[in-house]
PDB file with SEQRES, HELIX, SHEET and CRYST1 records, atoms N, CA, C and O in Angstrom:
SEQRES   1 A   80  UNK UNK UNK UNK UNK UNK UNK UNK UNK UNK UNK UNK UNK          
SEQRES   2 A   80  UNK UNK UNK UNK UNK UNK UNK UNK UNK UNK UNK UNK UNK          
SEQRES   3 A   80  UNK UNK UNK UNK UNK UNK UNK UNK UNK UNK UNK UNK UNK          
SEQRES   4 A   80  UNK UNK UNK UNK UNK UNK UNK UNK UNK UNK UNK UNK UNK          
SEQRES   5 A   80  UNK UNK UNK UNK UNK UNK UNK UNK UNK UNK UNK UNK UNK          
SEQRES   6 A   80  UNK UNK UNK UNK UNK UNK UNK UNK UNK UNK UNK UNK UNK          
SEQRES   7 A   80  UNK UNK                                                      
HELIX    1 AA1 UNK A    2  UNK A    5  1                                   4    
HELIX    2 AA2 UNK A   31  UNK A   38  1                                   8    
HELIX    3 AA3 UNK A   54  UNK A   57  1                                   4    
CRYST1    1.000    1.000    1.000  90.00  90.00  90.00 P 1           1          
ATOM      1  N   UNK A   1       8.818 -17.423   6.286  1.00  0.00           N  
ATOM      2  CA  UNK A   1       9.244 -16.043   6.085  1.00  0.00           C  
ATOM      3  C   UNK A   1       8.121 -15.045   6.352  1.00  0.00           C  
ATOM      4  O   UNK A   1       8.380 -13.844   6.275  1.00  0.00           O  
ATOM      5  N   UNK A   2       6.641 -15.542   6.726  1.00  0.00           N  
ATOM      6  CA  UNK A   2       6.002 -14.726   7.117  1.00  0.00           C  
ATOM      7  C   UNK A   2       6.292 -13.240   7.783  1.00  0.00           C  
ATOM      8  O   UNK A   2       5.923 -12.091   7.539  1.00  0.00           O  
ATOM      9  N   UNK A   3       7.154 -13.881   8.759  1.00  0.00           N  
ATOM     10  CA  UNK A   3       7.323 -12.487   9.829  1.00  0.00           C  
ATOM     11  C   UNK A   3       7.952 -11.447   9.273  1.00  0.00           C  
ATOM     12  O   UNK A   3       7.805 -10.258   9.555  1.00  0.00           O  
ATOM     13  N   UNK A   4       8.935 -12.115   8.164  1.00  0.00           N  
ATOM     14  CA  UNK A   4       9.293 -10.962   7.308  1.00  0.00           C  
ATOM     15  C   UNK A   4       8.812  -9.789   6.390  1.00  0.00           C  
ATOM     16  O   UNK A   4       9.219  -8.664   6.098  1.00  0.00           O  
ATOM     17  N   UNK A   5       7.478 -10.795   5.997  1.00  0.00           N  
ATOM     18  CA  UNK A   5       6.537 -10.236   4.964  1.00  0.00           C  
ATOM     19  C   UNK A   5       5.103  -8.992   6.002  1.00  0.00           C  
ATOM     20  O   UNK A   5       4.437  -8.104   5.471  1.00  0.00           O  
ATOM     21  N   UNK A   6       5.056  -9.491   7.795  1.00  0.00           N  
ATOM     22  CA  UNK A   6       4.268  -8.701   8.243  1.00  0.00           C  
ATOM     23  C   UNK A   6       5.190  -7.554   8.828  1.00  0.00           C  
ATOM     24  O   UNK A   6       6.120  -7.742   9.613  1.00  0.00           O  
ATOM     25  N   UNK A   7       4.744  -6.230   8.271  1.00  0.00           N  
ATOM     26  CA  UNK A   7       5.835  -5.299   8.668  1.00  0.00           C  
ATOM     27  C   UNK A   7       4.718  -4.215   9.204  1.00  0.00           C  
ATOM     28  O   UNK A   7       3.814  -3.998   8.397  1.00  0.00           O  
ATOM     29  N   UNK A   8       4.648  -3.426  10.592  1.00  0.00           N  
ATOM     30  CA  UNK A   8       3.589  -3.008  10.787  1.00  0.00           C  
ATOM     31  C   UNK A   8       3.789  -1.737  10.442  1.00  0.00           C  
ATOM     32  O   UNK A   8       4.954  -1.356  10.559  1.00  0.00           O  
ATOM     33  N   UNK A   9       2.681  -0.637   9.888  1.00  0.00           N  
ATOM     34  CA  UNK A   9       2.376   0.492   9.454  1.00  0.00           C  
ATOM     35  C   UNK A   9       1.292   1.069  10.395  1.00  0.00           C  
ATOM     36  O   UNK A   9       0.152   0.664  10.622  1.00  0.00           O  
ATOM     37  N   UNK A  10       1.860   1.954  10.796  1.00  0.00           N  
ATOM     38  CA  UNK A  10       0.416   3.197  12.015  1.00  0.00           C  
ATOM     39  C   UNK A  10       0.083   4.091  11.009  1.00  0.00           C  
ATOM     40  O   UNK A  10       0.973   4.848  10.621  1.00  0.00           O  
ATOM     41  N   UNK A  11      -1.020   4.156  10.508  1.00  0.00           N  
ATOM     42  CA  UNK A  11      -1.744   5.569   9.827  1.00  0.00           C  
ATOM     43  C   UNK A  11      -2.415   6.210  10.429  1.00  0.00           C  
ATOM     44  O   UNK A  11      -3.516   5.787  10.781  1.00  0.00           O  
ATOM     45  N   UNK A  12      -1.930   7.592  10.790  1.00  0.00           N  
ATOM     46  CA  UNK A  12      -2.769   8.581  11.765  1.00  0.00           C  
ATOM     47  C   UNK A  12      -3.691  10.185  10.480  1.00  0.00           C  
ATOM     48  O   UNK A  12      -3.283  11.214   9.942  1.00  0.00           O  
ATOM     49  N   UNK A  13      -4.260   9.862  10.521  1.00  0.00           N  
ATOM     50  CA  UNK A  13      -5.313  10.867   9.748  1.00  0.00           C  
ATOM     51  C   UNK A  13      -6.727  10.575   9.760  1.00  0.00           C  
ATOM     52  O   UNK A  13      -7.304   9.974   8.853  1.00  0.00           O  
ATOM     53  N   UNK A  14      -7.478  11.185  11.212  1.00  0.00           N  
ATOM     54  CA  UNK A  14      -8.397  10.733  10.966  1.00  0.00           C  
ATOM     55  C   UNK A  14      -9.352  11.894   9.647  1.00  0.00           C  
ATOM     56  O   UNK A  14     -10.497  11.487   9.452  1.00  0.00           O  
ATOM     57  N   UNK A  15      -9.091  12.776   9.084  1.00  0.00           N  
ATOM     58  CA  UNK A  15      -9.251  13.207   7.990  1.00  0.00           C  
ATOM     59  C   UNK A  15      -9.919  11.988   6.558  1.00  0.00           C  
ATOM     60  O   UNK A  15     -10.982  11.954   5.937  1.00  0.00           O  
ATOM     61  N   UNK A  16      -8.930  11.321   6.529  1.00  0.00           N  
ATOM     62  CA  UNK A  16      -8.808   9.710   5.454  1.00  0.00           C  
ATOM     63  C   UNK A  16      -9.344   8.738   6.062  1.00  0.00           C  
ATOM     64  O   UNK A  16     -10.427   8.236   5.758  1.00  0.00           O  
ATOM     65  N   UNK A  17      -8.386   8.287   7.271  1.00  0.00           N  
ATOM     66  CA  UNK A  17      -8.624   7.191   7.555  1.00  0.00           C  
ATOM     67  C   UNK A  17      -9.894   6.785   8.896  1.00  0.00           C  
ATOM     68  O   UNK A  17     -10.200   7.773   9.564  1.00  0.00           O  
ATOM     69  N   UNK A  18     -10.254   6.111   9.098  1.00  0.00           N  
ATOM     70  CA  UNK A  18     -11.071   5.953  10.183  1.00  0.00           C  
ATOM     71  C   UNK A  18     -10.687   5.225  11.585  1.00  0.00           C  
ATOM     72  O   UNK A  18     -10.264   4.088  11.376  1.00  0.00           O  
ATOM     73  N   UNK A  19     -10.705   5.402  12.263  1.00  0.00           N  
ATOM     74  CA  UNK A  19      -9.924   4.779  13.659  1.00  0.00           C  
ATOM     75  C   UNK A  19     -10.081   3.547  13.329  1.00  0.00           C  
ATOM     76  O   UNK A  19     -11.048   3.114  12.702  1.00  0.00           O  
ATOM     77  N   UNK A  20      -9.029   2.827  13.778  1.00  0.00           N  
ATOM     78  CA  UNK A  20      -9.228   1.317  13.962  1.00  0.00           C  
ATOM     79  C   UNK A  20      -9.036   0.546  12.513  1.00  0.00           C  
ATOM     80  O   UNK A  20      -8.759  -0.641  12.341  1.00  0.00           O  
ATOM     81  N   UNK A  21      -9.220   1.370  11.715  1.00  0.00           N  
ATOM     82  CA  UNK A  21      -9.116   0.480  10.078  1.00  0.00           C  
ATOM     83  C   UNK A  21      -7.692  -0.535  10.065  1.00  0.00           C  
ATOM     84  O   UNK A  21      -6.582  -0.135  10.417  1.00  0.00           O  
ATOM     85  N   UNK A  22      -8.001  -1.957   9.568  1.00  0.00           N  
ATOM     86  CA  UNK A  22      -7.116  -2.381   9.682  1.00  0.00           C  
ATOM     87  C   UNK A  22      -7.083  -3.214   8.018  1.00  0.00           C  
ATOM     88  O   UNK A  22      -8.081  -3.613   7.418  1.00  0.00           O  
ATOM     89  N   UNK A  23      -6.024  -3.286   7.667  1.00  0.00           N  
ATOM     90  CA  UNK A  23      -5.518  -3.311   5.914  1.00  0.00           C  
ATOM     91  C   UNK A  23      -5.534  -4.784   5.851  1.00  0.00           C  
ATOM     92  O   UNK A  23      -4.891  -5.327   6.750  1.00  0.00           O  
ATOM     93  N   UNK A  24      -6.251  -5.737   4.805  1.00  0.00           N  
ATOM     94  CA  UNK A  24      -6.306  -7.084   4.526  1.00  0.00           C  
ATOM     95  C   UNK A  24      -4.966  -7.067   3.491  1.00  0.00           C  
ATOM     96  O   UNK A  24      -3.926  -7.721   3.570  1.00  0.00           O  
ATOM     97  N   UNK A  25      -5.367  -6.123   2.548  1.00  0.00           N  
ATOM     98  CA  UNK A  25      -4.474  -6.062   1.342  1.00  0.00           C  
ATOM     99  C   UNK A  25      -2.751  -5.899   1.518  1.00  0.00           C  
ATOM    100  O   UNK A  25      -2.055  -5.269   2.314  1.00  0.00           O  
ATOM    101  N   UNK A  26      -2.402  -6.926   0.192  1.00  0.00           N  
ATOM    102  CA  UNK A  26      -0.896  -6.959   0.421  1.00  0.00           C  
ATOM    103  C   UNK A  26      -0.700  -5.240  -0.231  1.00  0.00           C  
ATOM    104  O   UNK A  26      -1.137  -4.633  -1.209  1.00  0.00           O  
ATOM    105  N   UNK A  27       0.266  -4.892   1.007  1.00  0.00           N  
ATOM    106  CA  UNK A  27       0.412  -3.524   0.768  1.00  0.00           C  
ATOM    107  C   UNK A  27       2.535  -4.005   0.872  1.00  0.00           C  
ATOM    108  O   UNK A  27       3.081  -4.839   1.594  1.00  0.00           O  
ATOM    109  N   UNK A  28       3.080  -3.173  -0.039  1.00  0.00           N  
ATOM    110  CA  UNK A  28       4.708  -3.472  -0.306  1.00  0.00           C  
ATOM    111  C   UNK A  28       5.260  -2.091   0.152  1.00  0.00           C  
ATOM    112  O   UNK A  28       4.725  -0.992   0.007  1.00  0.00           O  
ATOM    113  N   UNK A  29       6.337  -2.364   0.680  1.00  0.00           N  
ATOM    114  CA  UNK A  29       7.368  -1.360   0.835  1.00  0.00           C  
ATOM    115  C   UNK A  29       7.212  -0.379  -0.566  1.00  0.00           C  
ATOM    116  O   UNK A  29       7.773   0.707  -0.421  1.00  0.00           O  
ATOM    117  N   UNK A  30       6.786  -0.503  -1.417  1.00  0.00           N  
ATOM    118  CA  UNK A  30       7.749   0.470  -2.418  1.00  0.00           C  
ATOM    119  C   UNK A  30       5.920   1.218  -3.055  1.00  0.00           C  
ATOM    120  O   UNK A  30       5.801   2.063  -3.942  1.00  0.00           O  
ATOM    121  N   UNK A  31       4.837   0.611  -2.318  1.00  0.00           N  
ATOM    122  CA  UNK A  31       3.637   1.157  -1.963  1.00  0.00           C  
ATOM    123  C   UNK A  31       3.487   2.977  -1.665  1.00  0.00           C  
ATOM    124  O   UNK A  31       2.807   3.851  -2.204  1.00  0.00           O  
ATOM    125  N   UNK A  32       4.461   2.982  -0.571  1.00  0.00           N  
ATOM    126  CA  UNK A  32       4.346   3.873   0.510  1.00  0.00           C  
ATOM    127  C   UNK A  32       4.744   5.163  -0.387  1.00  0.00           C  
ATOM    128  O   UNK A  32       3.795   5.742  -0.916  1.00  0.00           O  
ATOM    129  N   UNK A  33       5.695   5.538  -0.554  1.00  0.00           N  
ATOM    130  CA  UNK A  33       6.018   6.641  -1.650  1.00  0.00           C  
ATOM    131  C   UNK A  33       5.074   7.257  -2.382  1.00  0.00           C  
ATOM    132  O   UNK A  33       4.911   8.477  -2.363  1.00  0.00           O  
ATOM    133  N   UNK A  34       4.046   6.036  -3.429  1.00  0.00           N  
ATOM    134  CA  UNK A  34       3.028   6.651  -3.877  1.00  0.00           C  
ATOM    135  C   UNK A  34       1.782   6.767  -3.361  1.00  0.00           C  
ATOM    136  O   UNK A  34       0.821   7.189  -4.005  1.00  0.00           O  
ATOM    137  N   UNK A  35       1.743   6.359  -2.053  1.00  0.00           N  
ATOM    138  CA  UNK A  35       0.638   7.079  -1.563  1.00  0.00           C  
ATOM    139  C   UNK A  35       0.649   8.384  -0.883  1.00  0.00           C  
ATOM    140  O   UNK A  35      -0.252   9.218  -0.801  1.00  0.00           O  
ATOM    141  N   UNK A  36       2.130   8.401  -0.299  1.00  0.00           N  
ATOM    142  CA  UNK A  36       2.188   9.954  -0.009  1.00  0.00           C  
ATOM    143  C   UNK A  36       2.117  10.857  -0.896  1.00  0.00           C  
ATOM    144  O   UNK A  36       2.096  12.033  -0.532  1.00  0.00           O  
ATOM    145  N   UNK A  37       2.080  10.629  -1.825  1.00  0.00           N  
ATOM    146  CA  UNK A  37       2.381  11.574  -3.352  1.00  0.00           C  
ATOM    147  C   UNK A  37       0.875  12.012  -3.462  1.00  0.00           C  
ATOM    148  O   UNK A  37       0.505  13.180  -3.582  1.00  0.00           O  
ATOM    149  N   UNK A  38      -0.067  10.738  -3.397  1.00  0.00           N  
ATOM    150  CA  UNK A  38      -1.467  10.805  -3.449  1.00  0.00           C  
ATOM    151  C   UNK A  38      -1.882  11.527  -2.397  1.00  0.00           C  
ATOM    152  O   UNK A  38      -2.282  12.585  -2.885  1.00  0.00           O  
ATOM    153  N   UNK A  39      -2.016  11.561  -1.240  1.00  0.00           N  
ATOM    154  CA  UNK A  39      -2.245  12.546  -0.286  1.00  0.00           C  
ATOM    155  C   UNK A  39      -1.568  13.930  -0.503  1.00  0.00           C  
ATOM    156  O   UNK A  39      -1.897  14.777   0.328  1.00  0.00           O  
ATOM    157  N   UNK A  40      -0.863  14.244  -1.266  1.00  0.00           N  
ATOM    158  CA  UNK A  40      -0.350  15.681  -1.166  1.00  0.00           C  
ATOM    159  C   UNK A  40      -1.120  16.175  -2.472  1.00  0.00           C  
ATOM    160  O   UNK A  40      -1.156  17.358  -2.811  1.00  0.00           O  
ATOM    161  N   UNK A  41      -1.863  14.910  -3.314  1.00  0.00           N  
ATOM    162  CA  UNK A  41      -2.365  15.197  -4.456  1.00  0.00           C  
ATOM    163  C   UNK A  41      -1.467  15.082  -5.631  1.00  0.00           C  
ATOM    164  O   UNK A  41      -1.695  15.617  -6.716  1.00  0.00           O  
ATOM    165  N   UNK A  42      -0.292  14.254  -5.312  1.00  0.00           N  
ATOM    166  CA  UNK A  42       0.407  14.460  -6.819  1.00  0.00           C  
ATOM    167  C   UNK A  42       0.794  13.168  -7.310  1.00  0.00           C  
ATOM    168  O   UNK A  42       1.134  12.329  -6.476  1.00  0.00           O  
ATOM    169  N   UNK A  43       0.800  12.810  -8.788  1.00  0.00           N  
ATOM    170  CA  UNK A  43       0.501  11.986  -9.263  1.00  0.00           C  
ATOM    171  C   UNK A  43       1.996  11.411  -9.038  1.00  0.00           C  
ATOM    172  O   UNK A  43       2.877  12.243  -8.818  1.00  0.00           O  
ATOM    173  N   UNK A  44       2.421   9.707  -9.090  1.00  0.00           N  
ATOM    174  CA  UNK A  44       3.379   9.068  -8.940  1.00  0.00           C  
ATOM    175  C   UNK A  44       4.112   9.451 -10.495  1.00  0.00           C  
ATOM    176  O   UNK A  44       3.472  10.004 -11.390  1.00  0.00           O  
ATOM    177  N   UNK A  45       5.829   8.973 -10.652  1.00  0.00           N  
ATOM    178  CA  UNK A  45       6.284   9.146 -12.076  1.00  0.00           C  
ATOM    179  C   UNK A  45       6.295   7.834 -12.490  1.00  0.00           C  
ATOM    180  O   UNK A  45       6.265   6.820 -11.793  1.00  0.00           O  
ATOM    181  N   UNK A  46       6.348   7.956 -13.832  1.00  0.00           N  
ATOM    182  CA  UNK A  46       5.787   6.814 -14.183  1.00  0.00           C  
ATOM    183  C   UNK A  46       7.224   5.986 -13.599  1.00  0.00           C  
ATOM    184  O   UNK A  46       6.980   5.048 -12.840  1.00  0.00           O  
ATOM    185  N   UNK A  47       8.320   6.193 -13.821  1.00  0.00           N  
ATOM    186  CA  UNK A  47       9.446   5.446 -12.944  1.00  0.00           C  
ATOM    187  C   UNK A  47       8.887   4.352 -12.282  1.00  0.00           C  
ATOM    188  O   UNK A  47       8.612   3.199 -12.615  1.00  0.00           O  
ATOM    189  N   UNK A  48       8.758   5.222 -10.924  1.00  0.00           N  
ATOM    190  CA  UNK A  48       8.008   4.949  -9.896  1.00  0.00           C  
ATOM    191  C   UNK A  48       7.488   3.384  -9.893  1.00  0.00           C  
ATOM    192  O   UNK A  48       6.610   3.107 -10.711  1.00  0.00           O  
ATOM    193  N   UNK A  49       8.059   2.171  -8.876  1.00  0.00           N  
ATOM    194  CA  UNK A  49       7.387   1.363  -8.543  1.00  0.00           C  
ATOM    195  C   UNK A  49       6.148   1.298  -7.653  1.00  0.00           C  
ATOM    196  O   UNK A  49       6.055   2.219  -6.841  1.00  0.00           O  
ATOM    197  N   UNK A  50       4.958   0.169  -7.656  1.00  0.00           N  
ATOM    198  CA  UNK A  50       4.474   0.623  -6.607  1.00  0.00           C  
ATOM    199  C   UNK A  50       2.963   1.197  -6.934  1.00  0.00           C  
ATOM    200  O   UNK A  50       2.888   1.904  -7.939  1.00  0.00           O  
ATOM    201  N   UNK A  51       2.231   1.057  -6.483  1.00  0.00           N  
ATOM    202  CA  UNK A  51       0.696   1.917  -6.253  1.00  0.00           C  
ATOM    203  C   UNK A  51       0.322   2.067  -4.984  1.00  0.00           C  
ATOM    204  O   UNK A  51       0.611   1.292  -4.073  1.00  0.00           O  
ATOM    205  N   UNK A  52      -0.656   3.564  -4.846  1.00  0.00           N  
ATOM    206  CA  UNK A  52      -0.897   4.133  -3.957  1.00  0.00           C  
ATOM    207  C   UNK A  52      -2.027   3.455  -3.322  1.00  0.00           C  
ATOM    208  O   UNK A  52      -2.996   3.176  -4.027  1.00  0.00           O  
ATOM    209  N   UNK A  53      -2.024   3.016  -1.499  1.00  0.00           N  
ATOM    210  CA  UNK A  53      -2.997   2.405  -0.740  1.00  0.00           C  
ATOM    211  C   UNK A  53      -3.828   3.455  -0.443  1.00  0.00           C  
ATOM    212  O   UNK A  53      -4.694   3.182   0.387  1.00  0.00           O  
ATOM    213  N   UNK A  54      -3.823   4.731  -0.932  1.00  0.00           N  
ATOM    214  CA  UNK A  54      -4.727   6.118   0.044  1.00  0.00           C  
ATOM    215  C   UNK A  54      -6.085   4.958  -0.627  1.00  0.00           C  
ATOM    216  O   UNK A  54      -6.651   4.383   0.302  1.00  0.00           O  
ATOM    217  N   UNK A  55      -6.525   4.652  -1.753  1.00  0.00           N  
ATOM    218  CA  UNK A  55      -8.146   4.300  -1.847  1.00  0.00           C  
ATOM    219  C   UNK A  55      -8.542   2.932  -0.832  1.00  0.00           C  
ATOM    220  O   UNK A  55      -9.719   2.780  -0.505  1.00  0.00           O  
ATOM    221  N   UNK A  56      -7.518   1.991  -0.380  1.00  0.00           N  
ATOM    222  CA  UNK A  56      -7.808   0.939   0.533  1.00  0.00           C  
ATOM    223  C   UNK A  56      -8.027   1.294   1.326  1.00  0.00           C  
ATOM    224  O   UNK A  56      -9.030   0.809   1.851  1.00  0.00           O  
ATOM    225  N   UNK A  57      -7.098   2.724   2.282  1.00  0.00           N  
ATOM    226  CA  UNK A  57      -6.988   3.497   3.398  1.00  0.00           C  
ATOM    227  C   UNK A  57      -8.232   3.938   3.660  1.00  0.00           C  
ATOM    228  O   UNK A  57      -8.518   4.013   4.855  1.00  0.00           O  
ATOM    229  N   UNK A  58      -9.366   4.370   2.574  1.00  0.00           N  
ATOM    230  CA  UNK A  58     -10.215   4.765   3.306  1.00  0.00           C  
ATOM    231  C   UNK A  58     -11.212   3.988   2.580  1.00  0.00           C  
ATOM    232  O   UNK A  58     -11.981   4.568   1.815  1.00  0.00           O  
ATOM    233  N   UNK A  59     -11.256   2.989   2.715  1.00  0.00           N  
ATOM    234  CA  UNK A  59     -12.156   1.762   2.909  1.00  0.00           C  
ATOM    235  C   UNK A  59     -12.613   0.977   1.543  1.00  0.00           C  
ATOM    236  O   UNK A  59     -13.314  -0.015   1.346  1.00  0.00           O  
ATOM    237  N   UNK A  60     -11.768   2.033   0.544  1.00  0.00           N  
ATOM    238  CA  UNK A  60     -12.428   1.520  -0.903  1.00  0.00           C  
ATOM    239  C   UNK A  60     -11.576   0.116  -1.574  1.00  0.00           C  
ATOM    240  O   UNK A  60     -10.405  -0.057  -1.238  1.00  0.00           O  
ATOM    241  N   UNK A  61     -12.005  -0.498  -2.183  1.00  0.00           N  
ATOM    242  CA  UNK A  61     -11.414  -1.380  -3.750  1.00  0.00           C  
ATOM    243  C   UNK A  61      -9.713  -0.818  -3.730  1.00  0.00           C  
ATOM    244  O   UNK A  61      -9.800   0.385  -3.484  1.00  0.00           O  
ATOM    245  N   UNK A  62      -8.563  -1.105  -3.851  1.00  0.00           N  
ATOM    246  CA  UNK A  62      -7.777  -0.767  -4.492  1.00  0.00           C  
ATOM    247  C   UNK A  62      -7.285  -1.343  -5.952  1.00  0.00           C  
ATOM    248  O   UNK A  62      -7.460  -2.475  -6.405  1.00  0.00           O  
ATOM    249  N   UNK A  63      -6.750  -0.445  -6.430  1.00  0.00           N  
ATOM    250  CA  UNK A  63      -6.807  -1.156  -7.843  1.00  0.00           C  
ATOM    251  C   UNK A  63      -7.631  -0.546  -8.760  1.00  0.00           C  
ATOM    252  O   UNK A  63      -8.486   0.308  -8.524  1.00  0.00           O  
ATOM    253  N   UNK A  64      -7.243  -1.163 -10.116  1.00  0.00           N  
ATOM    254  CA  UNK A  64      -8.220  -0.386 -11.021  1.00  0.00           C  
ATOM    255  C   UNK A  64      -9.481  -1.703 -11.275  1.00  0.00           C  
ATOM    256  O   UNK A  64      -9.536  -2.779 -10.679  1.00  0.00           O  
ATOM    257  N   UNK A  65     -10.368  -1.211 -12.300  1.00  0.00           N  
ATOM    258  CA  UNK A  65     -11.615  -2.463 -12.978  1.00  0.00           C  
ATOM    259  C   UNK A  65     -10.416  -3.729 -13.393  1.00  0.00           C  
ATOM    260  O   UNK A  65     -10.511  -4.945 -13.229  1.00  0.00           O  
ATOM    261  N   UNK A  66      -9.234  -2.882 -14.009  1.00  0.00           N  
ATOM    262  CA  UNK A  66      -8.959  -4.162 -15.316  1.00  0.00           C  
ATOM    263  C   UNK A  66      -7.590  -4.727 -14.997  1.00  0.00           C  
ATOM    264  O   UNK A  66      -6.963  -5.609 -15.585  1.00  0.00           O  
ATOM    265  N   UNK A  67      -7.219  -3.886 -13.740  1.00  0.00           N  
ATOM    266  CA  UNK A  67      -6.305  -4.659 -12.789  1.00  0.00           C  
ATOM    267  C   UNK A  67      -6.409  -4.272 -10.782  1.00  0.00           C  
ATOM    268  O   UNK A  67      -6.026  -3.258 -10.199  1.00  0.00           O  
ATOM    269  N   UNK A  68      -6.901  -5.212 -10.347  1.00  0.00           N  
ATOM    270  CA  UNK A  68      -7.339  -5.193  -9.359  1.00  0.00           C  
ATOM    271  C   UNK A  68      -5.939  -5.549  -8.484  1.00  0.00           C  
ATOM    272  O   UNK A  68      -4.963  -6.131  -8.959  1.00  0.00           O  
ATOM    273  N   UNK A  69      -6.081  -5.010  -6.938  1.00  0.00           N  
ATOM    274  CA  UNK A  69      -4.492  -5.165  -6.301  1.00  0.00           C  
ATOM    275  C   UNK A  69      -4.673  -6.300  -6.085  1.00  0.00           C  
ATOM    276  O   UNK A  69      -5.647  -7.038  -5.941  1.00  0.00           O  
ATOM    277  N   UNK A  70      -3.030  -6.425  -6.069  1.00  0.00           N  
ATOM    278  CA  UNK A  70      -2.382  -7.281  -6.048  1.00  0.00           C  
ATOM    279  C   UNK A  70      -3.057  -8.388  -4.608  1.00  0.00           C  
ATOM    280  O   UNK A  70      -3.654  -7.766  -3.730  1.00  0.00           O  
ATOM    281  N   UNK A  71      -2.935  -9.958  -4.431  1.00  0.00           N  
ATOM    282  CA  UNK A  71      -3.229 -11.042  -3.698  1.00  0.00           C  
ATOM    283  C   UNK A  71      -2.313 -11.481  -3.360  1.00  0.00           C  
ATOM    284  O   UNK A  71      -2.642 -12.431  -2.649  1.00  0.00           O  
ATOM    285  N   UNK A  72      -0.815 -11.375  -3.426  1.00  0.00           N  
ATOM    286  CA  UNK A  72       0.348 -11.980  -3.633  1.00  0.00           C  
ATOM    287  C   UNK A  72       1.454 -11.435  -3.435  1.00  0.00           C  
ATOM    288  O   UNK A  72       1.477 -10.275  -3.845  1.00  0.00           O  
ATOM    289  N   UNK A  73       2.486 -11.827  -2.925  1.00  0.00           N  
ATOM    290  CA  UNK A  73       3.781 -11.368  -3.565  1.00  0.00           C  
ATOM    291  C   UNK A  73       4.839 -11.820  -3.195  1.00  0.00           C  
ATOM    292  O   UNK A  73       4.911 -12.484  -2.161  1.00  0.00           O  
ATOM    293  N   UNK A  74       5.949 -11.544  -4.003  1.00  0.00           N  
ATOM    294  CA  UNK A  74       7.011 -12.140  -4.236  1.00  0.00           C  
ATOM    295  C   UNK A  74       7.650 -11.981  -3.381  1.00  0.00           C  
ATOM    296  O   UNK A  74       7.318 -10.898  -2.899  1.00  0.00           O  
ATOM    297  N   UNK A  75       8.815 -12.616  -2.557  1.00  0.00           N  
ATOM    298  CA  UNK A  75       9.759 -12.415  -1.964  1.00  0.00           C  
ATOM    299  C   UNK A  75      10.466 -13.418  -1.526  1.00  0.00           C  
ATOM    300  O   UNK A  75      10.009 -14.514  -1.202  1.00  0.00           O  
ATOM    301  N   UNK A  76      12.404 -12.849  -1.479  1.00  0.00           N  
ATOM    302  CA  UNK A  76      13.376 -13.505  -1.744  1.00  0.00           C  
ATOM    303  C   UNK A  76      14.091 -13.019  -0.713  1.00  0.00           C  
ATOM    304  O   UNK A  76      14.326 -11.837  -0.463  1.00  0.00           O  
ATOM    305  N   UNK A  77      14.578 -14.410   0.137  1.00  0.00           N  
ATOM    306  CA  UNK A  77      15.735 -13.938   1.095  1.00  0.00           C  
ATOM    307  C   UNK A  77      17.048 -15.138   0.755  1.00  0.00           C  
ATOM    308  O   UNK A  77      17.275 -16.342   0.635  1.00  0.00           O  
ATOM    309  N   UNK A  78      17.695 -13.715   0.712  1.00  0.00           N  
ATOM    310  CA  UNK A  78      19.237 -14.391  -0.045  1.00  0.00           C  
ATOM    311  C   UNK A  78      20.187 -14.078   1.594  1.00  0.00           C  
ATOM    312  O   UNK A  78      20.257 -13.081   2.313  1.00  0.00           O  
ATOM    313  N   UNK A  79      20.739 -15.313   1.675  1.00  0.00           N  
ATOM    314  CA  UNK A  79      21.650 -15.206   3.053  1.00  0.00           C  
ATOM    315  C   UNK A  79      22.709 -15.467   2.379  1.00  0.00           C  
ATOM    316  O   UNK A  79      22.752 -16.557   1.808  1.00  0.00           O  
ATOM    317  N   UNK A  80      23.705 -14.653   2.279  1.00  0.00           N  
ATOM    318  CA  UNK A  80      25.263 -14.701   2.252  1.00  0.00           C  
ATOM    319  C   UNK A  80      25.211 -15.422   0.612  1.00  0.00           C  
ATOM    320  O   UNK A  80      26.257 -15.704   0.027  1.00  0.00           O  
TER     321      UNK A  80                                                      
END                                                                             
């Protein structure tokens, strides 16, 4: 199910990002939301699934000290 799990993302800002940066980290669909929130400067609700990649994006740690991102993840394909 790999191919399922590599889904490609273009980030254009060279402002943030730096040409060519390319993302090790498992980054998820439900990621994306709160990082745009973070680039406009506004904080995610707590609702909100998901954490923001803007600090991976520009080259840092994502994650906090006492929970570091995620290595992993889950996924389920249900056919019929």
């Amino acid at each position: 199910y790999e191919e399922s799990m590599r889904v490609p993302l273009l980030v254009r800002c060279p402002a943030l990002v730096k040409p060519g940066t390319k993302v090790k980290e498992v980054i998820q669909n439900v990621d994306i939301a709160p990082t745009f929130l973070a680039c406009a400067g506004l904080s995610k609700p707590a609702q909100m699934q998901g954490n923001s990649f803007l600090p991976i994006l520009r080259g840092q740690p994502g994650g906090t000290p006492d929970r570091p991102w995620r290595d992993r993840a889950f996924y389920e394909y249900y056919w019929e």
